[in-house]
Residue frames as a rotation matrix with the C-alpha (Angstrom) as fourth column:
UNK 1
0.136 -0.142 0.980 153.66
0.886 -0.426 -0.184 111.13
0.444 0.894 0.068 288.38
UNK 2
0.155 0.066 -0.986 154.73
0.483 -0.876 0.017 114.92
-0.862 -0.478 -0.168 288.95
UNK 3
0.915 0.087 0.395 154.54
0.354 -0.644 -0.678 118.04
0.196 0.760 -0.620 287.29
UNK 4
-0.054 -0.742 -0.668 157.92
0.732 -0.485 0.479 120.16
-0.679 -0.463 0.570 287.36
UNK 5
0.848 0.130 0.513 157.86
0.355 -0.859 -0.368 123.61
0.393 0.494 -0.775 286.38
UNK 6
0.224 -0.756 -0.616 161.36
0.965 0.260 0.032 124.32
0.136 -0.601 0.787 287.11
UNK 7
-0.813 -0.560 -0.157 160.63
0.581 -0.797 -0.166 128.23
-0.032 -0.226 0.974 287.09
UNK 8
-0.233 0.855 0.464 157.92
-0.157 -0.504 0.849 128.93
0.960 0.125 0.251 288.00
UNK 9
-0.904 0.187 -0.385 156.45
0.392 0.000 -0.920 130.00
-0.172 -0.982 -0.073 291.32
UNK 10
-0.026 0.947 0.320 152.67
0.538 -0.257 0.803 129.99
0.843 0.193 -0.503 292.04
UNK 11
-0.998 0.061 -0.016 151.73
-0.021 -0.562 -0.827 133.17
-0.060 -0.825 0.563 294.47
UNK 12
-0.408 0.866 0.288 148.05
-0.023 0.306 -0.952 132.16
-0.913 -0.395 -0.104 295.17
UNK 13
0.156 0.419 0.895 147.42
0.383 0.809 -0.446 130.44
-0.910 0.412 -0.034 292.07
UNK 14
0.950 0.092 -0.298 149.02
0.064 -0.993 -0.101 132.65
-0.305 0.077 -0.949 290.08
UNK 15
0.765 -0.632 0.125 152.06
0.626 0.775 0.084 132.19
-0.150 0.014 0.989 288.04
UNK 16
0.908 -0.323 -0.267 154.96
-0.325 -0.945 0.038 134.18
-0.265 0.052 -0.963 288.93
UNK 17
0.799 -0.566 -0.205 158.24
0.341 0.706 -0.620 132.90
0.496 0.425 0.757 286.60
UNK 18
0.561 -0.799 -0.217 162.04
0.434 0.061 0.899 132.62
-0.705 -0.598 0.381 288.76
UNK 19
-0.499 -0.864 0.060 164.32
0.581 -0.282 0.764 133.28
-0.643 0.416 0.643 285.61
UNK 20
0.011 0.443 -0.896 163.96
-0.522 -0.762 -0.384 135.33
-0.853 0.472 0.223 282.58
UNK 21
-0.375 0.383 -0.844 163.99
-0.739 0.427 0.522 132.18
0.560 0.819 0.123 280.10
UNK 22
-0.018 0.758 0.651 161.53
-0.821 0.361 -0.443 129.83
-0.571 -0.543 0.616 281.57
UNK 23
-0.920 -0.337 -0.202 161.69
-0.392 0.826 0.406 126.03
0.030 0.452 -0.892 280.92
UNK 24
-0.035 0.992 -0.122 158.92
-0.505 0.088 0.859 124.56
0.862 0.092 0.498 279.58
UNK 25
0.126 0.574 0.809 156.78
-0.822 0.516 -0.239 121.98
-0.555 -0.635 0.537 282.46
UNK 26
-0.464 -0.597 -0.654 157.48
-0.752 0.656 -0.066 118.44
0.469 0.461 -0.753 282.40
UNK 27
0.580 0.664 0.472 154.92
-0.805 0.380 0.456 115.76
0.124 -0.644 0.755 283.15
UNK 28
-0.237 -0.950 -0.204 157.34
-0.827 0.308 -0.470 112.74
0.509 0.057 -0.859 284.63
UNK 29
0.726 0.347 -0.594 157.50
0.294 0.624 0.724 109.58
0.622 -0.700 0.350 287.03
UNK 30
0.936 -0.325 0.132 159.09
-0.208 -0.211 0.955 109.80
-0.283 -0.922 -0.265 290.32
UNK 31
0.750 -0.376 0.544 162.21
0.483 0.874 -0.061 108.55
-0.452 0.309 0.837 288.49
UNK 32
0.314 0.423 0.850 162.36
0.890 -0.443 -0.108 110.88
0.331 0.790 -0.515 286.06
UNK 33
0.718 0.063 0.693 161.46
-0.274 -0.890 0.365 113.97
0.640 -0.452 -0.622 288.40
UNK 34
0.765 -0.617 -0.185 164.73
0.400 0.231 0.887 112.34
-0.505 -0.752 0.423 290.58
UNK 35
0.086 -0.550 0.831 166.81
0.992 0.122 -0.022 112.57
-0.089 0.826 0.556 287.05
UNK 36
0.083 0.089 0.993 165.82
0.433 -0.900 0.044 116.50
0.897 0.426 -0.114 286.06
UNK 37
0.816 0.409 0.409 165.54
0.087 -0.785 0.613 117.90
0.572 -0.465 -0.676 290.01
UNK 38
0.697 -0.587 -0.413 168.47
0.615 0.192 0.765 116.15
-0.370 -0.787 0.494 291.82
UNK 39
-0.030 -0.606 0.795 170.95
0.954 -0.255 -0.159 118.21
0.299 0.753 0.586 289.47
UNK 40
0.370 0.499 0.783 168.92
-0.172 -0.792 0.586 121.64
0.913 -0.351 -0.207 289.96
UNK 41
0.968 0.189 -0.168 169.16
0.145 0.128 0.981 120.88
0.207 -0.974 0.096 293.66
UNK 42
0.406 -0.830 -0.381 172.98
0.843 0.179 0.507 119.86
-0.353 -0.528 0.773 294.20
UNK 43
-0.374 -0.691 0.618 174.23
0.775 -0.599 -0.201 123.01
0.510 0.403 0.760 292.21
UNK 44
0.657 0.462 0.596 171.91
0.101 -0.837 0.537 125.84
0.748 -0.293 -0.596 294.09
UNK 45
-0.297 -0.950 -0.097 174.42
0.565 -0.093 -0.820 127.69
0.770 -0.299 0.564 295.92
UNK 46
-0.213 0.211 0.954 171.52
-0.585 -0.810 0.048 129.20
0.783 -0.548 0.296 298.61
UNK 47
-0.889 0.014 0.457 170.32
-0.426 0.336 -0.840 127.88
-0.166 -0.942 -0.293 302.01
UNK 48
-0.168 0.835 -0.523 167.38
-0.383 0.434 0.816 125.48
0.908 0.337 0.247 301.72
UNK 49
-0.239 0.642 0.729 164.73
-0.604 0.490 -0.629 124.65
-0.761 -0.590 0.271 304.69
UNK 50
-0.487 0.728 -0.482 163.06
-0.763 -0.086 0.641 121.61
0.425 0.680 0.597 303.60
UNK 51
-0.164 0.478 0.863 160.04
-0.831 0.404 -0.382 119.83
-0.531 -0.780 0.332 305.30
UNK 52
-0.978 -0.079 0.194 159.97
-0.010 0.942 0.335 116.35
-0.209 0.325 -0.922 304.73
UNK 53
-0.320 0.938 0.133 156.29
-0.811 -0.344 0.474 116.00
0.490 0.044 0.870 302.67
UNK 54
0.193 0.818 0.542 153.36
-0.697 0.503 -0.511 114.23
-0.691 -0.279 0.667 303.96
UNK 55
-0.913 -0.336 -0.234 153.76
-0.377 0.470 0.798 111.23
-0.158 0.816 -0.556 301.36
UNK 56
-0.356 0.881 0.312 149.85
0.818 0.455 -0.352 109.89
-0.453 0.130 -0.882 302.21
UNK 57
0.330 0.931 0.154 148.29
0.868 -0.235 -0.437 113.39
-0.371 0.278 -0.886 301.60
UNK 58
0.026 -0.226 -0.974 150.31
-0.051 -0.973 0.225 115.84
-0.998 0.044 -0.037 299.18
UNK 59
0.539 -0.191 0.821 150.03
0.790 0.454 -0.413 116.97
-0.294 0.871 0.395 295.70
UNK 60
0.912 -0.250 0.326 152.32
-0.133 -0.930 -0.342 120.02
0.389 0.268 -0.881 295.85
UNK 61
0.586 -0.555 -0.591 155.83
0.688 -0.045 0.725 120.39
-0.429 -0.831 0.355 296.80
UNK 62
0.484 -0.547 0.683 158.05
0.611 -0.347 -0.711 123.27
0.626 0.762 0.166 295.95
UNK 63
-0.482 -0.839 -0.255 160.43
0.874 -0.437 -0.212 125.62
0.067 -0.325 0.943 296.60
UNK 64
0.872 0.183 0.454 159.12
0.259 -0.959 -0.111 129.19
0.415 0.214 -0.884 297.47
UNK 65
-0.153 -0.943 0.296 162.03
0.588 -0.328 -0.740 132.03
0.794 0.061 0.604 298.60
UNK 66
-0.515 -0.004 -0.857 162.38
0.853 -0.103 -0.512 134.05
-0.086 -0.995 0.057 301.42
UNK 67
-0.973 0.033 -0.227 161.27
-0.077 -0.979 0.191 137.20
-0.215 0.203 0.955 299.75
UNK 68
-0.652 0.694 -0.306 158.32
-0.343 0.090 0.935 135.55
0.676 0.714 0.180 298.39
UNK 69
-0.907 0.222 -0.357 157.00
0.407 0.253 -0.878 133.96
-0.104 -0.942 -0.319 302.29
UNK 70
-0.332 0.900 -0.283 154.00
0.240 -0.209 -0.948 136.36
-0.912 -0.383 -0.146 302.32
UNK 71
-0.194 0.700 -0.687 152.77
-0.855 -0.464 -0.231 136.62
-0.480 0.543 0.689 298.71
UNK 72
-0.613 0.147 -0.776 152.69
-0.326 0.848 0.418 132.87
0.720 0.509 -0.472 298.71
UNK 73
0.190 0.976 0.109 150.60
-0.353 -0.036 0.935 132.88
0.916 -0.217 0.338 301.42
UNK 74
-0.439 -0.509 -0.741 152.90
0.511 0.537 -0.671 131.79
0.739 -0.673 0.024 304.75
UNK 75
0.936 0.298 -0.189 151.35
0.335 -0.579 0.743 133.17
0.112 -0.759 -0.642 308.09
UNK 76
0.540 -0.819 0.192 153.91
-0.329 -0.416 -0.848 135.68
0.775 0.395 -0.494 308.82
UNK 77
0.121 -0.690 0.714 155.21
-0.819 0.336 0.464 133.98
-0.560 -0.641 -0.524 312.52
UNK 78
0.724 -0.089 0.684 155.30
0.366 0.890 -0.271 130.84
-0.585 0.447 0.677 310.16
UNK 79
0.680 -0.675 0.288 157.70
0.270 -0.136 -0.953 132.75
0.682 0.726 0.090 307.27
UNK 80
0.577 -0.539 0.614 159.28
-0.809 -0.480 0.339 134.31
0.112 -0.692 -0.713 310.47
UNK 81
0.373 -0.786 0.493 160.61
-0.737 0.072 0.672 131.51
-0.563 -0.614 -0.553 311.79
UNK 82
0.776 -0.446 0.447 161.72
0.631 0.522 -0.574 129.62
0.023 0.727 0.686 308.18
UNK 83
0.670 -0.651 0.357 163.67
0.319 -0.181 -0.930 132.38
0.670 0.737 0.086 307.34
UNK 84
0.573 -0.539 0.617 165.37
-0.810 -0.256 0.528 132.37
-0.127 -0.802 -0.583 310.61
UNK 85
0.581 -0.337 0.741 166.33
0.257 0.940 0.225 128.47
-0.772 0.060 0.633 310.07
UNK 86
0.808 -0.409 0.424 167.34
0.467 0.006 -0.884 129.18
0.359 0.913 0.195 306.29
UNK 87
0.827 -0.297 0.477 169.41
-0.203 -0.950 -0.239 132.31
0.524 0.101 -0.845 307.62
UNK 88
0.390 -0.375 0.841 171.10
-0.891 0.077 0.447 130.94
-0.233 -0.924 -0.304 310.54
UNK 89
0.973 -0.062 0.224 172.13
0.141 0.923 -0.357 127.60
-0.184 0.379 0.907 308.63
UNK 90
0.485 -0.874 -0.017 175.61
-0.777 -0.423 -0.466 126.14
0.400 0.239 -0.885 309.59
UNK 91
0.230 -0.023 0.973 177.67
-0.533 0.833 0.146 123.69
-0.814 -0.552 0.180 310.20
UNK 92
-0.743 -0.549 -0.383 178.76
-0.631 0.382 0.676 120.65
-0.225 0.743 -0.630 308.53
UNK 93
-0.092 0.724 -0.684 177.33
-0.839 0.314 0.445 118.75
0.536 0.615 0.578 306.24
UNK 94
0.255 -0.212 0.943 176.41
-0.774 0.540 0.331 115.38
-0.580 -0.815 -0.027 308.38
UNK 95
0.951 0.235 0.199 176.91
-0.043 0.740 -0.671 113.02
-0.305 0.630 0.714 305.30
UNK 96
0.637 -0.764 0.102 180.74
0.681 0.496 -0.539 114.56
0.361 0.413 0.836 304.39
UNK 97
0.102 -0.290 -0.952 181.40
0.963 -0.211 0.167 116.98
-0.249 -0.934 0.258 306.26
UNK 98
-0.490 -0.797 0.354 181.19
0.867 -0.404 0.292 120.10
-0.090 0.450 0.889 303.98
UNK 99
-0.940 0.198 -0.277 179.93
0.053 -0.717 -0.695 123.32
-0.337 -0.668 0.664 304.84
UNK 100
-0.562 0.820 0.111 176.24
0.739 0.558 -0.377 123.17
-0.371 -0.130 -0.919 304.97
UNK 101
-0.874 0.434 -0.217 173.55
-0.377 -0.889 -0.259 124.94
-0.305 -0.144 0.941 303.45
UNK 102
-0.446 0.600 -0.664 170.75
-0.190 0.662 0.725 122.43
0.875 0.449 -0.181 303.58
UNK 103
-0.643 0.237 0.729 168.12
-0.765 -0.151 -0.626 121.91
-0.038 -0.960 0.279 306.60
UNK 104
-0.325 0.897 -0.298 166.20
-0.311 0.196 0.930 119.51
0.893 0.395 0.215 306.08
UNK 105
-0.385 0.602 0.700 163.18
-0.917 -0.165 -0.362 119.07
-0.103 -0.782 0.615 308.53
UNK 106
-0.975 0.104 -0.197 161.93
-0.006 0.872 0.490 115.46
0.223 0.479 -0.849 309.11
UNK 107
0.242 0.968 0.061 157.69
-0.380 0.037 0.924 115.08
0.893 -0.247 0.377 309.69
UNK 108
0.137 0.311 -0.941 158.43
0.761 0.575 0.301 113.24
0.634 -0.757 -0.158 312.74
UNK 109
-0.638 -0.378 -0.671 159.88
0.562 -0.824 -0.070 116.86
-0.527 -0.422 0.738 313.90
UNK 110
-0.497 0.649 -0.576 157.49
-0.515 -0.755 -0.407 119.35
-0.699 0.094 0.709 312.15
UNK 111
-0.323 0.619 0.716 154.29
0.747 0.631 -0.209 117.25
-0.581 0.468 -0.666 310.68
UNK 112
0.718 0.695 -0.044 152.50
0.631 -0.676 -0.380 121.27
-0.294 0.245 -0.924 310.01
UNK 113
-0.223 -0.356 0.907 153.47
0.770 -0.635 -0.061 123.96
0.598 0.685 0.416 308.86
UNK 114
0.518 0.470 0.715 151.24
-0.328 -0.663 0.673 125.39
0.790 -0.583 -0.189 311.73
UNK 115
0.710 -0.312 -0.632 153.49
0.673 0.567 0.476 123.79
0.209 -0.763 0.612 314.35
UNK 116
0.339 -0.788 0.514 155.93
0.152 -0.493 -0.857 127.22
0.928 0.369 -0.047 313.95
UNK 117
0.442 -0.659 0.609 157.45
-0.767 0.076 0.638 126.50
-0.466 -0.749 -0.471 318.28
UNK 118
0.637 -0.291 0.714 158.37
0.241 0.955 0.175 123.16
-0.732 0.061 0.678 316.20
UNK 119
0.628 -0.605 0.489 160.14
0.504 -0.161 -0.848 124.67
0.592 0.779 0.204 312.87
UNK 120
0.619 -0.672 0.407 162.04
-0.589 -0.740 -0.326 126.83
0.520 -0.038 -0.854 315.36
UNK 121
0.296 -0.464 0.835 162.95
-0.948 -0.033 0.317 124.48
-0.119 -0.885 -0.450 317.49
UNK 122
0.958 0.211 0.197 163.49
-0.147 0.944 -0.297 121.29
-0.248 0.256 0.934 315.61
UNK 123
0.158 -0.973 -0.166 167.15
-0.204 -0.197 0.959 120.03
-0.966 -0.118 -0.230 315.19
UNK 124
0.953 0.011 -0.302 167.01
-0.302 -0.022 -0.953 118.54
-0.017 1.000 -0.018 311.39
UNK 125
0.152 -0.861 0.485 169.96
0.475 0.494 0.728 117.47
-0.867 0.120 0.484 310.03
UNK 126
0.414 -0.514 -0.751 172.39
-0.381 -0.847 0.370 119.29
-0.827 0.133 -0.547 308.17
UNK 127
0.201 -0.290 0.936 173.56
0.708 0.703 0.066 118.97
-0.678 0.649 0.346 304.64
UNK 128
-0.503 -0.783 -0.366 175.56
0.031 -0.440 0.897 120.28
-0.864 0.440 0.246 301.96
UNK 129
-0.242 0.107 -0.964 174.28
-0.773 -0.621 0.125 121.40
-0.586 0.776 0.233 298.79
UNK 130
-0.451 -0.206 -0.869 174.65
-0.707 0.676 0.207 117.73
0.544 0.708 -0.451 297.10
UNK 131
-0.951 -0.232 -0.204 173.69
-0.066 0.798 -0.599 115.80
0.302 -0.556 -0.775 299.84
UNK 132
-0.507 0.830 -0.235 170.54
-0.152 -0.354 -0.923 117.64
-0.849 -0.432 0.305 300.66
UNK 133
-0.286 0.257 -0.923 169.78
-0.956 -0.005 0.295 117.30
0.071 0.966 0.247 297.04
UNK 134
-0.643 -0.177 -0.745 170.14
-0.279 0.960 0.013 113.44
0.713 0.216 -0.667 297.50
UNK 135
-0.923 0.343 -0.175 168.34
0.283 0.295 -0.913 113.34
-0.262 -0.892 -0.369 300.70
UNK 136
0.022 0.856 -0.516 165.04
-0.420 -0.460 -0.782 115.14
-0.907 0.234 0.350 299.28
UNK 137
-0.133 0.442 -0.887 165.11
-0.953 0.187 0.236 113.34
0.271 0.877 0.397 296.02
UNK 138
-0.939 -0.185 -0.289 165.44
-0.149 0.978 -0.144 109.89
0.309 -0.092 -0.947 297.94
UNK 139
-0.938 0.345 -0.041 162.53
0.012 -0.084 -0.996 110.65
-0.347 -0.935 0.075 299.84
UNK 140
-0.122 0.982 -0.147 160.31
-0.697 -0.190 -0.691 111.25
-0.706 0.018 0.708 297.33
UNK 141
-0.043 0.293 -0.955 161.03
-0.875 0.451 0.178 108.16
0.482 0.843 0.237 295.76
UNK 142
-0.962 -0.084 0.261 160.20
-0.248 0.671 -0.699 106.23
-0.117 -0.737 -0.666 298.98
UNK 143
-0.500 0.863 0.074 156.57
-0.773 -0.406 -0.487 107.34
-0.390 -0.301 0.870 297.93
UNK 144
-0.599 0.228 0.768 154.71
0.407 0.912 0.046 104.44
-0.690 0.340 -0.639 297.06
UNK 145
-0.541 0.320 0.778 151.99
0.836 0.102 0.539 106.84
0.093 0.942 -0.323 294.97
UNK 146
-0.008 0.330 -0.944 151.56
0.522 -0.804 -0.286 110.21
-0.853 -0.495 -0.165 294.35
UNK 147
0.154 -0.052 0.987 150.47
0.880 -0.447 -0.161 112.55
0.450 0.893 -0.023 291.66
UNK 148
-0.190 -0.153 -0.970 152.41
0.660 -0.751 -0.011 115.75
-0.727 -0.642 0.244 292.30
UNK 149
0.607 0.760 0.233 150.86
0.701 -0.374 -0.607 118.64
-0.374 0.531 -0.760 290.52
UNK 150
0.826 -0.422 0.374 153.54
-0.359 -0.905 -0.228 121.27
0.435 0.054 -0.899 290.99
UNK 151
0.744 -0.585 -0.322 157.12
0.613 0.406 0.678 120.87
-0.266 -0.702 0.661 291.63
UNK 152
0.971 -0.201 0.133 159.54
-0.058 -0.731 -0.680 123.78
0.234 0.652 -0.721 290.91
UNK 153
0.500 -0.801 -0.330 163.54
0.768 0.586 -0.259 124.21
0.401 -0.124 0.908 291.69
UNK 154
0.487 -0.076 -0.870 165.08
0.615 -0.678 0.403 126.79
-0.620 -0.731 -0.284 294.12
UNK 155
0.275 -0.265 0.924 166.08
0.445 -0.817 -0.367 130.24
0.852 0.513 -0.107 293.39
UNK 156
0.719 0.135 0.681 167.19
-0.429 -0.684 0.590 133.09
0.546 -0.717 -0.434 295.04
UNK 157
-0.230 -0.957 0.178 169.27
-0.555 -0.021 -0.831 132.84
0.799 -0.291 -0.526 298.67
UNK 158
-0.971 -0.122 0.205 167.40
-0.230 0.707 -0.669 131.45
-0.064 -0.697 -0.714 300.64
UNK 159
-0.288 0.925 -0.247 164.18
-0.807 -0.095 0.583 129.51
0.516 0.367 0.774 301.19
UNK 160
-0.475 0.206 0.856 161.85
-0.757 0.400 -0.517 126.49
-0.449 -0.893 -0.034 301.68
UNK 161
-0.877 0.159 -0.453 160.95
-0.255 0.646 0.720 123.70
0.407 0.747 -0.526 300.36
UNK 162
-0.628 0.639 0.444 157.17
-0.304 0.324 -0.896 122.97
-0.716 -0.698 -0.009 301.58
UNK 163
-0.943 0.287 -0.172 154.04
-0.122 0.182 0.976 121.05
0.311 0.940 -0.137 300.52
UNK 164
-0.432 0.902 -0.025 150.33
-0.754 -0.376 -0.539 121.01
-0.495 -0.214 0.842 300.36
């Protein structure tokens, strides 16, 4: 099961809404939350980091923005070197070949978040808006069982998908 609050960002527990009409929260199955996020995902027209989650030990995963890095609580050489990756994102997509703005980061390349010589220096694998969408909603229906409290959908230019 997951929550999705598709506009809403939590800044230390704290709920700070993305748009100015706010969709309600949606409790779902992995299925479901593939149906309502992949959509949201392929149409965002900013740069997305995103770290492949933990799949044994997360009940968070969301999108936070670059602007938002330190009042969500990133160490700042940690936001430092996301929003280099996010920024610096190029290249082709590796799936069709169209112009990337997707990173995604696999755990075997950056398990932590505290690992920030790994987030700079990991290669990831490029994708396009649509693809990256597909590639992060497959994944989290590899999970065999998870209850995700919080999922939300990007905003903004650029960001990160991470989870706790």
């Amino acid at each position: 099961m997951a929550t999705f609050i598709p506009d809403t960002l939590y800044l230390r527990g704290k709920p700070a809404p993305r748009r100015e009409l706010v969709r309600p929260e949606v409790s779902v199955c992995f299925d479901c939350l593939a149906g309502l996020l992949e959509p949201e995902l392929a149409t965002h027209h900013g740069r997305v980091v995103a770290f492949e989650p933990d799949g044994e030990n997360f009940t968070q995963y969301f999108f936070v923005g670059c602007d938002d890095f330190s009042a969500a609580g990133l160490r700042p050489e940690v936001a430092a070197a996301i929003e280099r990756r996010a920024r610096d994102i190029g290249g082709a997509c590796y799936d069709c070949g169209a112009p990337a703005t997707w990173l995604w980061i696999s755990r075997r390349e950056v398990s932590s978040l505290d690992q920030t010589e790994r987030i700079e220096g990991s290669p990831g694998a490029l994708y396009c808006a649509k693809h990256g969408a597909a590639k992060l909603c497959q994944t989290l229906g590899t999970i065999d069982e998870a209850n995700l409290f919080y999922v939300n959908a990007p905003y903004g230019e650029c960001g990160a998908y991470v989870w706790i």
